[in-house]
Legacy VTK file of the C-alpha trace (Angstrom):
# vtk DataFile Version 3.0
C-alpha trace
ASCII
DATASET POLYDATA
POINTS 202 float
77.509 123.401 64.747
76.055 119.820 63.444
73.215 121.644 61.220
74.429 122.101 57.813
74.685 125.978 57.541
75.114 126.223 53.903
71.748 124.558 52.736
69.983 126.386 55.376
71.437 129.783 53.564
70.269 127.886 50.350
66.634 127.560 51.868
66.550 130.996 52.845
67.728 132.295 50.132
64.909 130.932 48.057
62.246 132.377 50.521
62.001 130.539 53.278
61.335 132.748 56.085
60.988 129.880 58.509
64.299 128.712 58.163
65.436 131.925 57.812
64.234 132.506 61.696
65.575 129.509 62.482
69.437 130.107 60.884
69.298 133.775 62.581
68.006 131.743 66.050
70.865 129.430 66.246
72.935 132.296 66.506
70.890 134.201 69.766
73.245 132.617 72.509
76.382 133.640 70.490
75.125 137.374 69.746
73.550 137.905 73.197
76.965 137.692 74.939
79.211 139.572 72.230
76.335 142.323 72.844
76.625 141.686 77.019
80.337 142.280 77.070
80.138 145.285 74.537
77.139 146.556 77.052
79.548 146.101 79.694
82.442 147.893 78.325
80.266 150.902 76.447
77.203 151.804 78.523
77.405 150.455 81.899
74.471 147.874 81.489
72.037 150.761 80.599
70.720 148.279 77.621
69.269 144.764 77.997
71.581 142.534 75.626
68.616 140.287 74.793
66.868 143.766 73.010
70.650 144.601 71.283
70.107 140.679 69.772
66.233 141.314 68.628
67.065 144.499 66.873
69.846 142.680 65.154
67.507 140.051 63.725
65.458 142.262 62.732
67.900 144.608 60.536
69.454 140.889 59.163
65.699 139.778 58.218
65.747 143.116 56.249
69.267 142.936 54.706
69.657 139.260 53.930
68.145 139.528 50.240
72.150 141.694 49.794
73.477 138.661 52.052
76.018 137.065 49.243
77.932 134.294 51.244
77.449 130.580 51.658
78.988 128.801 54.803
79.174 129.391 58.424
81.957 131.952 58.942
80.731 134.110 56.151
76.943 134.138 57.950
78.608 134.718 61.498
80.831 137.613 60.309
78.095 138.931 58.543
75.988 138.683 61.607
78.508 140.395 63.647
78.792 143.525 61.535
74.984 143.830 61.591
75.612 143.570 65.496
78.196 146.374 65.530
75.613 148.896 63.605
73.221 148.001 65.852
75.413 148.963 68.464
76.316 151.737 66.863
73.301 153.434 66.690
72.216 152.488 70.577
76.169 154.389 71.772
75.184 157.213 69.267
71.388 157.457 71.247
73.225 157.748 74.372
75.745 160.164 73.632
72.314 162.100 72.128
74.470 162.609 68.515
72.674 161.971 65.172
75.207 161.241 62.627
76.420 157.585 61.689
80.093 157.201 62.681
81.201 154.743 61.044
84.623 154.997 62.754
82.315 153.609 65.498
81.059 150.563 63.989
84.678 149.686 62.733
85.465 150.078 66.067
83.005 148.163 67.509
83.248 145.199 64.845
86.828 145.132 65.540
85.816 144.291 69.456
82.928 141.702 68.644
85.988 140.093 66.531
88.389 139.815 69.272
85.810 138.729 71.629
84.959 135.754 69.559
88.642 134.832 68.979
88.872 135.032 72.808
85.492 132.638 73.021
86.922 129.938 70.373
90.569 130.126 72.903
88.493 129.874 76.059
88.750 126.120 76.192
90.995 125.403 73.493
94.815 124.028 74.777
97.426 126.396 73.862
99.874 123.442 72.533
96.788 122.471 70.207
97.234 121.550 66.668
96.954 124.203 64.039
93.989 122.317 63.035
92.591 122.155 66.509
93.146 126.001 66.662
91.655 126.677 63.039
88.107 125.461 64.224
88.128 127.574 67.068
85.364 129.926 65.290
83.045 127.507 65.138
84.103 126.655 69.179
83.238 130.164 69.722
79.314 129.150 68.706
79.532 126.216 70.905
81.307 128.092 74.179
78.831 130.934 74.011
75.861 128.448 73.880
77.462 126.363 77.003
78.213 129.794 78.467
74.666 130.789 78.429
73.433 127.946 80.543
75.867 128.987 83.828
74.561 131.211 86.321
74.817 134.984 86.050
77.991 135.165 88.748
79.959 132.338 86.706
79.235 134.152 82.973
80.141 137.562 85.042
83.333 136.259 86.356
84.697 134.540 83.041
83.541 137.292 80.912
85.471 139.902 82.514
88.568 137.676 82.988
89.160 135.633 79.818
87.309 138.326 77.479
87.710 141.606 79.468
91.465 140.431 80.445
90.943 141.702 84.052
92.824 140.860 86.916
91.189 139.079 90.125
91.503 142.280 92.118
89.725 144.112 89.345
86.515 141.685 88.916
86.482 141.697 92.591
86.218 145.461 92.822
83.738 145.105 90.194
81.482 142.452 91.881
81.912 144.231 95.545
83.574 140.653 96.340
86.788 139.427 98.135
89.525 138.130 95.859
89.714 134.839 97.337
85.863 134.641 96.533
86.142 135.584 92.982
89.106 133.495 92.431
86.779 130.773 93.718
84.385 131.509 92.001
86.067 131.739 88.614
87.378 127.533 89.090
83.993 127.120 89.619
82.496 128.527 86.832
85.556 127.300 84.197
84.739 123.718 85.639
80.784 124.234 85.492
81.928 125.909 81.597
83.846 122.577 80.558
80.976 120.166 82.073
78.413 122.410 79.718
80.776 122.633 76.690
81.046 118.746 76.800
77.079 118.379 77.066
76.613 120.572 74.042
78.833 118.947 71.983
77.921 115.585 72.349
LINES 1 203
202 0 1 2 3 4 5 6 7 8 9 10 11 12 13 14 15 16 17 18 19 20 21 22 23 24 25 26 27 28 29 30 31 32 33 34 35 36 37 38 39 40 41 42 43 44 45 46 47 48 49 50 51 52 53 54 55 56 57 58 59 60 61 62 63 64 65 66 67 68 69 70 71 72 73 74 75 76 77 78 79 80 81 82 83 84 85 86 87 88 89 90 91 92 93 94 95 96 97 98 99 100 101 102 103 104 105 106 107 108 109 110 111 112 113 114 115 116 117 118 119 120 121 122 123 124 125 126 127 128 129 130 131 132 133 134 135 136 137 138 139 140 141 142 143 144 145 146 147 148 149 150 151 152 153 154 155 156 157 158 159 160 161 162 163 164 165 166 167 168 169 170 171 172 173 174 175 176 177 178 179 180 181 182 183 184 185 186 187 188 189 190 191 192 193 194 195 196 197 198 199 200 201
């Protein structure tokens, strides 16, 4: 991300609530699919990922006073163990169980890790410099922000291959689809994916 992070957590820090919505908003795109895939693998799309996101906000409005780091990875891990609670709780709801499990949230903050390592590969070349490969958190911001702007079929059809690891025949059964469609539609959307990653960082 161009924005310089750390003086925005400076300027929050001090008070500013404005910026504060505005550091937290930079990160909706990113959240809202971690959220959509952990929807997907959990609860069967019983929860709207876009409400998951909002009640995350809304706990890291309340807890960033205890919020002690100062650049981008710190603020995005931070954000991602807020989302795990958060997701937490809504599992617990479902199941109709009261307790906090935190077995659960390690659980779940392992996932939202692994997804975002998957996001920052997506596009990255596998004979890529160490370098190249070290940035790929911040890629992960990027990818989920050019991800957002594809049609619903092309985010369903590279979510559930590059971050769900399923095979063709497997989305296919999952979209009520033909193989040779989703395989289609999969170059599709990785093209459409590059096109959008390029626009958004640029």
């Amino acid at each position: 991300m161009t924005t310089d992070i750390p003086q925005l957590i400076n300027e929050a820090r001090a008070g500013d609530r404005a910026t504060l919505g505005a550091l937290l908003d930079s990160y909706q795109n990113y959240l809202r699919l971690l959220a959509r895939i952990e929807i997907g693998r959990r609860l069967q799309g019983k929860v709207d990922a876009s409400d998951i996101v909002q009640e995350t906000f809304l706990e890291a409005h309340r807890q960033f006073p205890n919020f002690q780091g100062h650049a981008e990875p710190q603020l995005t891990k931070w954000l991602r163990t807020i989302l795990a609670g958060t997701l937490a709780n809504i599992v617990r709801r479902y199941l109709g169980t009261q307790a906090r499990d935190l077995r659960l949230e390690r659980e779940l903050a392992a996932g939202l890790d692994q997804s975002t390592c998957a996001l920052g590969n997506l596009l990255i070349d596998q004979h890529s410099s160490p370098s190249q490969q070290a940035m790929r958190g911040e890629q992960s911001l990027i990818v989920a922000a050019a991800m957002s702007r594809l049609p619903e079929d092309y985010q369903a059809v590279l979510v559930m291959r590059h971050l769900d690891g399923l095979t063709f025949p497997q989305i296919a059964e999952q979209m009520e689809r033909s193989v040779d469609s989703v395989e289609k539609l999969w170059i599709r959307g990785l093209t459409r994916l590059k096109k959008e990653f390029g626009q958004v960082t640029t």
